[in-house]
VOGU-3710 file (C-alpha; in Angstrom, 3 decimals, decimal comma):
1> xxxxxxxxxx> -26,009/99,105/14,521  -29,351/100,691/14,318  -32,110/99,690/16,605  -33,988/96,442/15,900  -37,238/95,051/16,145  -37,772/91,191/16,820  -41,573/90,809/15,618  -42,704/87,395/16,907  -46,423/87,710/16,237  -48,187/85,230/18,216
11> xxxxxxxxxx> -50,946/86,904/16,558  -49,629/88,487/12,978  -51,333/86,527/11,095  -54,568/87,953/8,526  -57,150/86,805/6,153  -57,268/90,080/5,538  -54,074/90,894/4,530  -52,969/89,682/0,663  -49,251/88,810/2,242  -47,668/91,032/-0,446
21> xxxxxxxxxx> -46,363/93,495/1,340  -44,950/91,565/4,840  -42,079/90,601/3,073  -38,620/91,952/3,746  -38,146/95,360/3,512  -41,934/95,996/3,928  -42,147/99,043/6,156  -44,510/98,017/9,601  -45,686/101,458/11,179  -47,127/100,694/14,894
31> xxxxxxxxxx> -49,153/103,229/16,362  -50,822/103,420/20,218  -54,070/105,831/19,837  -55,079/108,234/22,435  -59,231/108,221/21,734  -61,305/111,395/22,598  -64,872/110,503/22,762  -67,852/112,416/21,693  -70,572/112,828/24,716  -72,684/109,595/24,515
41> xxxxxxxxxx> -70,252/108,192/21,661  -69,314/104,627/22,798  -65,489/103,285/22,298  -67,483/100,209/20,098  -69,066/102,752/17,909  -65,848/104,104/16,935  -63,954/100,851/16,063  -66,867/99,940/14,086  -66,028/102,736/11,965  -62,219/102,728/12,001
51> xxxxxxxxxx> -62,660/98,623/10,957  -65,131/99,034/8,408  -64,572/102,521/6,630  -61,243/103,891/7,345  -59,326/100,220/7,118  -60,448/99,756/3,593  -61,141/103,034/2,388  -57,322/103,588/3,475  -55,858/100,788/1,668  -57,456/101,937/-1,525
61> xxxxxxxxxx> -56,521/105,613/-1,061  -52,904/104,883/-0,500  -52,147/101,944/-2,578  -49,352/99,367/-1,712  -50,613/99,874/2,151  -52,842/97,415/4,379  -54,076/99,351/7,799  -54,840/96,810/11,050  -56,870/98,247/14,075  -55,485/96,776/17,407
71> xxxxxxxxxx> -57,054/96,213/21,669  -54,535/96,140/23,898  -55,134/93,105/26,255  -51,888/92,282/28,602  -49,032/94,007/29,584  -48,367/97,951/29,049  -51,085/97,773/26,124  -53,867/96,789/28,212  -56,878/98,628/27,461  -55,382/100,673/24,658
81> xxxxxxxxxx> -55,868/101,264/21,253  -53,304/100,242/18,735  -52,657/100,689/14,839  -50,862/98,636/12,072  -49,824/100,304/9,042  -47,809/97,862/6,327  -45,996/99,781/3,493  -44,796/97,229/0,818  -41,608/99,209/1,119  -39,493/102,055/2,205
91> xxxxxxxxxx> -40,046/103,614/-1,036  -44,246/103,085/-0,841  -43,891/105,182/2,795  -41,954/107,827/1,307  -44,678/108,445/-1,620  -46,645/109,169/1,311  -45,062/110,880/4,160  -41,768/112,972/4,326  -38,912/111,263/6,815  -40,534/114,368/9,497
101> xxxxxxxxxx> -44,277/112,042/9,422  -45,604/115,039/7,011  -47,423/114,608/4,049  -46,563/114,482/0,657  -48,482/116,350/-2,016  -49,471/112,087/-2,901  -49,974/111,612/0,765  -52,413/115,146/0,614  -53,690/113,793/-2,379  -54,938/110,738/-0,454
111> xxxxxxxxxx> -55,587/111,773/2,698  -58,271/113,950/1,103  -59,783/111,035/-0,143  -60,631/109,998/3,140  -62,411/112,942/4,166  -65,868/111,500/4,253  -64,674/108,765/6,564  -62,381/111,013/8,768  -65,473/113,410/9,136  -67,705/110,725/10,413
121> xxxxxxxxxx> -64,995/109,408/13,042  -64,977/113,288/14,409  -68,484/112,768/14,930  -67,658/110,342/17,105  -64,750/111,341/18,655  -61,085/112,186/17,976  -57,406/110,421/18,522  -54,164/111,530/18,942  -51,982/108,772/17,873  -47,595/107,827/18,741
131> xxxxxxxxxx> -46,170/106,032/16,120  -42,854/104,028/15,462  -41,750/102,463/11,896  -39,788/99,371/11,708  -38,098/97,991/8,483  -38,783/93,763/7,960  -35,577/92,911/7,497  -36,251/89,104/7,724  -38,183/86,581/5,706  -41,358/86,060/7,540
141> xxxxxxxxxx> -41,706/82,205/8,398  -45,146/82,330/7,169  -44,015/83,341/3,718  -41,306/80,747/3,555  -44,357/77,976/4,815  -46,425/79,686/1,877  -44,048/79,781/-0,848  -43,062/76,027/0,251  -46,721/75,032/0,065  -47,085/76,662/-3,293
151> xxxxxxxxxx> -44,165/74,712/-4,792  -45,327/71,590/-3,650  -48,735/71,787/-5,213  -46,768/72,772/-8,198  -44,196/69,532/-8,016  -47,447/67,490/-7,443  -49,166/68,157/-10,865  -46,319/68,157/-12,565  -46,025/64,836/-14,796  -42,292/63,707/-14,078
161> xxxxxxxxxx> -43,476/60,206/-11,876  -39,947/60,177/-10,678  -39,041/63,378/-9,515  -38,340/63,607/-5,594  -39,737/66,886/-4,219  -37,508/68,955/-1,612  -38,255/67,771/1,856  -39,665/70,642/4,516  -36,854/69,561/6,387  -34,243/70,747/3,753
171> xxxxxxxxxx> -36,112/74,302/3,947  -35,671/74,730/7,285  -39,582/74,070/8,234  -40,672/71,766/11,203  -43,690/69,688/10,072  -43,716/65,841/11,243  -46,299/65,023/8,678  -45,567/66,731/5,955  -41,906/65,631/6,293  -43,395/62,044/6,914
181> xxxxxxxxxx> -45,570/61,942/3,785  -42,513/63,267/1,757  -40,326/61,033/2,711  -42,884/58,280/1,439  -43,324/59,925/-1,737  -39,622/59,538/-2,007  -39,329/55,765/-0,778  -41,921/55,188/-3,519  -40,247/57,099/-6,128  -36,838/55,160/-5,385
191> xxxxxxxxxx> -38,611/51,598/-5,146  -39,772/52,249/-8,888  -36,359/53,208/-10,040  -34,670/50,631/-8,123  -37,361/47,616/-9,345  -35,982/48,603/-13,274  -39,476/48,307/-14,242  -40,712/50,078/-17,178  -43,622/51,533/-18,866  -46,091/48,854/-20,461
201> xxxxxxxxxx> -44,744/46,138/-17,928  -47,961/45,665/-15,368  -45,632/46,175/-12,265  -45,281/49,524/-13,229  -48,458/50,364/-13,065  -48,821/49,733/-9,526  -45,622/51,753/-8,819  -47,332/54,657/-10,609  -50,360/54,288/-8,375  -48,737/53,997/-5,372
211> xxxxxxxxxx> -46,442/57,369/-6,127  -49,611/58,915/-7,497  -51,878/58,182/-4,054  -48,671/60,016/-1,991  -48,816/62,943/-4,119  -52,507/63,333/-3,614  -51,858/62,636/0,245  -49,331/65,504/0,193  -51,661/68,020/-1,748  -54,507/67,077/0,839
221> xxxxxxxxxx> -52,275/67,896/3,668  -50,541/71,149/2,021  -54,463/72,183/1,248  -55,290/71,879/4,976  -52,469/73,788/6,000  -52,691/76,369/3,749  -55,533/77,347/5,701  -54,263/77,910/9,277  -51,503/79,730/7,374  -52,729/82,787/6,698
231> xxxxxxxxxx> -50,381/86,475/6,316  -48,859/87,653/9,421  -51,974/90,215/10,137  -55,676/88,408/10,501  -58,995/89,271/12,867  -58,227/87,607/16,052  -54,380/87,053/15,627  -52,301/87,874/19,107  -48,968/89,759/18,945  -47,011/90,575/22,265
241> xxxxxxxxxx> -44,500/93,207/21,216  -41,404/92,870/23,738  -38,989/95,977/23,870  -35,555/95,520/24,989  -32,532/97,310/26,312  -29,290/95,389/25,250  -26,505/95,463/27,436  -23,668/93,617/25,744  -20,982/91,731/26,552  -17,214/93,222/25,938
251> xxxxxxxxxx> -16,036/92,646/22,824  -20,130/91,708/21,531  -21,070/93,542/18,686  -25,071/94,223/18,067  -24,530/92,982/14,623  -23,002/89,912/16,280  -26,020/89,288/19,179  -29,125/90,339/16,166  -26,712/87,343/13,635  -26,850/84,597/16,272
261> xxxxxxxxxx> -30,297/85,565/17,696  -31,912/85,831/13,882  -30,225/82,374/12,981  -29,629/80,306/15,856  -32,317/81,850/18,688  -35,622/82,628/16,610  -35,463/79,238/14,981  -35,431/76,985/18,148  -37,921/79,244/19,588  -40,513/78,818/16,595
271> xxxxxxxxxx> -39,724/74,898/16,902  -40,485/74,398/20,590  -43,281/77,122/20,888  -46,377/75,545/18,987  -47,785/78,094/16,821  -45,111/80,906/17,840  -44,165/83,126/14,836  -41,012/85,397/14,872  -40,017/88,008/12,272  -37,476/90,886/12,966
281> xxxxxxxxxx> -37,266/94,498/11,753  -34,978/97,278/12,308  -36,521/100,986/13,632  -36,056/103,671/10,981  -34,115/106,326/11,754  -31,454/107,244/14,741  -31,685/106,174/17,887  -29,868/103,965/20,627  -28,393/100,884/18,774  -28,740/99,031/22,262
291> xxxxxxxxxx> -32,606/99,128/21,948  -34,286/96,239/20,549  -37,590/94,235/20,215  -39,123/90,761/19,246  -42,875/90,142/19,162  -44,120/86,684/19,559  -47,440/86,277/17,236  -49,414/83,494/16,887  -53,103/82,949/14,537  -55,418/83,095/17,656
301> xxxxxxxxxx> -55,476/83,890/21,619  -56,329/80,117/21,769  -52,941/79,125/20,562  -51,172/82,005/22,760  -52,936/81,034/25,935  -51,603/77,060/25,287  -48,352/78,544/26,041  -49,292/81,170/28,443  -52,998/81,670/29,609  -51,969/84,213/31,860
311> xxxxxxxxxx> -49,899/87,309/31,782  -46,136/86,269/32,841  -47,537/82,585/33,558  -46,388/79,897/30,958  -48,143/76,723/30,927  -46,017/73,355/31,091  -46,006/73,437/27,527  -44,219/76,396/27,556  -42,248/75,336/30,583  -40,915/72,385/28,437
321> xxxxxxxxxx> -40,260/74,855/25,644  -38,049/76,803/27,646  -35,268/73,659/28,775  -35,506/72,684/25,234  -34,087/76,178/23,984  -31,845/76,795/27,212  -28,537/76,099/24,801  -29,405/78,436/22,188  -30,666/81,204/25,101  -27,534/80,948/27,112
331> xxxxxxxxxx> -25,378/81,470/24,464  -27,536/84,637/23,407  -27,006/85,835/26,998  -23,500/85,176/26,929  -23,393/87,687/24,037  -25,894/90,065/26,088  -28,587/90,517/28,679  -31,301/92,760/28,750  -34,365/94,245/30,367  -37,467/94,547/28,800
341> xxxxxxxx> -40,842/95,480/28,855  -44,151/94,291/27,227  -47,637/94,762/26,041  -50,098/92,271/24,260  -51,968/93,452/21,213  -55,380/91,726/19,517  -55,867/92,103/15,892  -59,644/93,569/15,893
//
């Protein structure tokens, strides 16, 4: 199997990002920069100019892309400069670049649009830049949340009074109360059908009301979350990307350890780590099939440092996390172990 990438943003999440193009098979192009400055250029001078001019003035030169300017802050990052690079798709990076990182004559084309911007970074100071592309090759949590949120706005204008909506449960989400408000919009619905009342008798008016007031209690609450759940990249976000070396057991397959760790491991870990986000991708290209990584992102460093508010030191909440998810990581280590190292990465 090729190598993998476990992407558990802590951080991934944007308001800048439209959430189009981190879906599977979006293409996710991390770079570390190497920054040259100018003789009294300052480092915030040119991140000023790489956020505000060659962020957007990228996205519109090559279309189907959304660029993300990183600070290392923990780990092997620490005091570096990273970049994020989303391609809606394999196809969108090859418009762009040949498989050698060249350009295209579409990726010269656009690249001299940016000439403007590129000359005032020089002024500043220059970067050499290592990059690695990874393939999403799962459904991003977020975008499951989003699309679920969506639909249930949807169900909740719709005029059918006794329609049941699907629970968050039943889609695999963890959400106490959401699931709780459901499940009252349900016992409401079935008390109507149950009571045989019909339209024009006055009992079923106060059925309707009741079912109506837990419909606008569940758009309320899908409205509120729908704005802590923003797309995986957003100003602020923290994402600790974790790179592995597999060694597997005998007779373990990679396809078999990246199965039970995408279906059995991630999910447990998402539901005991509050605010822990985990998507996986796959590296492009050849290379050791034993090398993996997951990043844990979450929306802020607030909700990161909950579970750890120092490097390598979890909190009790995390502590707690950990024996709740020993069943699912034991098995996963009966299938492999591994070493790893780590670095930490702000979304600037």
């Amino acid at each position: 199997m090729k190598n993998i990438v476990i992407v558990a943003m802590l951080v991934l999440t944007t308001g800048a990002l439209s959430g189009q193009n981190f879906r599977k098979g979006a293409v996710v192009e991390v770079s570390e920069l190497s920054v040259s400055l100018k003789p009294d250029a300052s480092m915030d001078n040119y991140m000023n100019l790489l956020l505000t001019q060659l962020a957007p003035a990228t996205s519109i030169a090559f279309p189907g892309t959304e660029v993300y300017f990183t600070k290392g802050v923990r780990g092997l990052s620490e005091g570096k400069v990273g970049a994020i690079w989303v391609f809606e798709s394999v196809s969108a990076k090859n418009k762009f670049f040949q498989p050698d990182g060249s350009l295209t004559a579409a990726g010269e084309e656009a690249t001299g649009k940016l000439a403007p911007v590129l000359e005032a970074l020089d002024e500043v100071g220059t970067a050499t830049r290592t990059s690695t592309d990874w393939i999403l090759i799962n459904e991003s949590r977020q975008m499951i949340e989003k699309n679920y949120y969506e639909y249930l706005m949807s169900f909740c204008e719709r005029g059918n009074i006794e329609e049941v909506p699907v629970a968050p449960s039943d889609m695999g989400l963890i959400d106490p109360l959401l699931q709780g408000l459901v499940e009252n919009l349900a016992g409401s619905v079935s008390e109507l059908i149950q009571s045989g009342v019909k339209e024009g008798d006055p009992r079923y008016k106060q059925y309707v009301s009741g079912i109506k007031n837990s419909r606008e209690s569940i758009k309320t609450a899908v409205s509120e979350l729908k704005e802590v759940n923003q797309p995986a990249f957003h100003k602020g976000a923290s994402f600790g990307l974790h790179q592995l070396t597999v060694d597997l057991e005998p007779g373990v397959s990679m396809d078999q350890f990246m199965e039970y760790m995408i279906d059995d491991y991630i999910p447990e870990v998402e539901k005991h780590y509050n605010g822990v986000k985990i998507l996986v991708m796959q590296k492009r290209g050849p290379g050791n099939e034993n090398q993996i990584a997951w990043v844990y992102y979450f929306r802020s460093v607030r909700s990161r440092d909950a579970l750890w508010p120092e490097a390598d030191t979890p909190s009790e909440e995390a502590e707690e996390a950990l024996n709740q998810i020993q069943p699912v990581l034991f098995k996963l280590l009966e299938m492999g172990t591994w070493t790893e190292s780590y670095g930490v990465w702000i979304i600037q």
